[in-house]
C-alpha positions in Angstrom: -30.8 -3.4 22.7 -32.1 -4.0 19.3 -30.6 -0.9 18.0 -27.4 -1.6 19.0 -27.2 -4.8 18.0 -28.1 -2.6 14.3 -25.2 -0.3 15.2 -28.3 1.9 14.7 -27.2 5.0 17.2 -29.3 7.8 16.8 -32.3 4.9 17.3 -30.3 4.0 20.1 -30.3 7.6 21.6 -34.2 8.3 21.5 -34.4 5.4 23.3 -32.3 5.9 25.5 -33.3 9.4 26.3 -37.1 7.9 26.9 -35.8 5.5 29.5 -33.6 7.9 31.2 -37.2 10.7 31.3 -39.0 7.7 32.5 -36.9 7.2 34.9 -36.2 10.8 36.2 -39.8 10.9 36.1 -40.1 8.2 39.2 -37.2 9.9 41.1 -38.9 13.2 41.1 -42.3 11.7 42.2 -40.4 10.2 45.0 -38.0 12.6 45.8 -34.7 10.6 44.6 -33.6 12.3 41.7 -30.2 12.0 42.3 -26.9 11.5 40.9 -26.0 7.8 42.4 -29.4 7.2 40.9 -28.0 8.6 37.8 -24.9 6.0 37.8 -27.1 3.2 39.3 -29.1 3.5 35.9 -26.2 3.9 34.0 -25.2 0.5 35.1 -28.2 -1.7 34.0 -28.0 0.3 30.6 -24.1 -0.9 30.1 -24.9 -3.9 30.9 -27.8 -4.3 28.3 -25.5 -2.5 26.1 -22.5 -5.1 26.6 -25.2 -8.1 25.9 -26.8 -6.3 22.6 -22.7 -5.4 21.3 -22.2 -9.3 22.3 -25.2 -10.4 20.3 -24.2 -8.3 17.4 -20.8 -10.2 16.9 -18.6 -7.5 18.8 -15.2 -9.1 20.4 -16.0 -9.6 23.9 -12.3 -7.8 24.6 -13.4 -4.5 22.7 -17.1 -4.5 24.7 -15.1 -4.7 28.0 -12.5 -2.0 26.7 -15.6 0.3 25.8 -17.9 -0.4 28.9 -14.7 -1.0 31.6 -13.8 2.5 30.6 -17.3 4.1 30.5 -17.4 2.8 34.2 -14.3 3.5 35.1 -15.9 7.2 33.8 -19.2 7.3 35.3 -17.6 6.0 39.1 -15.8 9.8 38.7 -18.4 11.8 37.6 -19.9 14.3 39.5 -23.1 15.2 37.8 -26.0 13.5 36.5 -25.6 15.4 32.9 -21.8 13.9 32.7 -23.5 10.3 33.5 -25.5 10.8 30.5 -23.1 12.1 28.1 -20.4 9.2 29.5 -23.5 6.9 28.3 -24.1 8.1 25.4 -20.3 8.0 23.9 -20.4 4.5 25.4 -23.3 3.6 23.7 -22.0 5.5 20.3 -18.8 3.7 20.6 -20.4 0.3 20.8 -22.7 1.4 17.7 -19.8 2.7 15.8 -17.7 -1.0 16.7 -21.1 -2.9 15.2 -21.3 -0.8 11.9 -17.5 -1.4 11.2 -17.6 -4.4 11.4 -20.5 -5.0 9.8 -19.4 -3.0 6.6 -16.7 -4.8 6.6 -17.8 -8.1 6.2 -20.8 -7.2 4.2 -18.5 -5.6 1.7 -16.4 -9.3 1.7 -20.0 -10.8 1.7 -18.6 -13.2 4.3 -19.9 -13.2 7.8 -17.9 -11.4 10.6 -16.8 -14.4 12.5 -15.3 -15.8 9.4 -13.6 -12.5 8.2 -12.4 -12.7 12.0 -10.9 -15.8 11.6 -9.7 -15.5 8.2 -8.1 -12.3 9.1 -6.2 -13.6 12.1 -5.1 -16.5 9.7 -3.9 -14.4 7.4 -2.1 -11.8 9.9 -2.1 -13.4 13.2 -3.7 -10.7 14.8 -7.3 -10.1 15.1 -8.5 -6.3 12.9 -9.1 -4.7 16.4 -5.4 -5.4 17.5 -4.0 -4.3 14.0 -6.0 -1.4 14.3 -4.0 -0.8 17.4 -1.0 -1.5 16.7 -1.5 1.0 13.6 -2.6 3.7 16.2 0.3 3.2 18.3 2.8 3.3 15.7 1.3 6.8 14.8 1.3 8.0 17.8 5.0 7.5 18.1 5.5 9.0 15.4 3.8 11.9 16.3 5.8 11.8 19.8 8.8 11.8 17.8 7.7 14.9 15.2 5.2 16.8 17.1 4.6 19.1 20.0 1.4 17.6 21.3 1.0 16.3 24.3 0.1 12.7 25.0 -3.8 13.5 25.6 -3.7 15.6 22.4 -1.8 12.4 20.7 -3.4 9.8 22.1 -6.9 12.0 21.0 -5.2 11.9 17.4 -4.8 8.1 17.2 -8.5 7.6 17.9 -7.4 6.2 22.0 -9.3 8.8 24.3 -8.8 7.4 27.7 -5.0 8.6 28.2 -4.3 6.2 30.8 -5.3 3.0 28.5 -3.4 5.1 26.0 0.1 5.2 28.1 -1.1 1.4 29.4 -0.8 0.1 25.2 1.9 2.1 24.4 4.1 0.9 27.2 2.8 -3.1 26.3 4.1 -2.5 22.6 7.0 -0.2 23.5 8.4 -1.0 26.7 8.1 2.5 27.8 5.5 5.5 28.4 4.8 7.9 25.7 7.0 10.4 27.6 9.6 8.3 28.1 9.5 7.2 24.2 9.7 11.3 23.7 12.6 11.6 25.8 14.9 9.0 25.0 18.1 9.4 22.5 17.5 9.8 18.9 20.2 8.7 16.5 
């Protein structure tokens, strides 16, 4: 928890990977290595994960975006070494989220809750949802001038759950990325 609260992900990982041989360790000895095991440990470790994001001044809406999807992940996966990867992008996501944000305030020698604040003053929208809306507004774009498909664009714009990625775009744009594609251009 301690180094992601430090955004420190590579600390993260070793310890991380020393739980999860711990762990494997007692399944074997008991015969249980298995893979709900594998998504019953995954569990505990996103929820430690969401509290150590939480203490590190993460939004609480971008720690349920990152661990709601690495569930929403884990619930389909169907082996024990896609459990652990689906983990350890969560857990590199959430690291990546504290080191922004951290950066950023440090280099406006403010704290983060104030930049927050002064930020949604200033633009009425938090940085995370003008992030967004900057990543959807490429991604039309790229609708509108590209060949990709939507997994390939919504890859592009830094969104890689396609279905969240349709799910915003339809909220800003009233329509799904295909739709958006298809209509009638002037």
């Amino acid at each position: 928890m301690n180094a992601i609260r430090a955004g420190d992900f590579p600390k993260a990982m070793k310890y991380q990977r020393e739980m999860a041989f711990h762990a494997s360790g007692l399944y074997l000895n008991n015969f249980k290595k298995n893979l709900p095991a594998s998504k019953g440990g995954a569990a505990s470790l996103r929820t430690m994960a969401r509290i150590a994001a939480y203490d590190a001044g993460v939004p609480a809406h971008i720690i349920h975006k990152i661990t709601f999807m690495a569930f929403q992940e884990i619930e389909l996966a169907s082996s024990e070494s896609q459990v652990h990867s689906i983990t350890e992008n969560m857990i590199q996501a959430l690291c990546n989220v504290v080191v922004q944000s951290k950066k950023l305030a440090n280099e406006l020698q403010v704290s983060e809750s104030y930049m927050i604040k002064q930020f949604r003053g200033e633009t009425g929208q938090t940085p995370a949802a003008c992030l967004r809306d900057i990543r959807l507004k490429h991604a039309a774009s790229m609708l509108l001038t590209t060949t990709d498909s939507i997994q390939q664009i919504s890859a592009a714009v830094g969104i890689t759950d396609t279905n969240y990625f349709t799910k915003l775009f339809r909220k800003k744009y009233g329509l799904t990325p295909r739709e958006y594609r298809r209509q009638p251009r002037m």
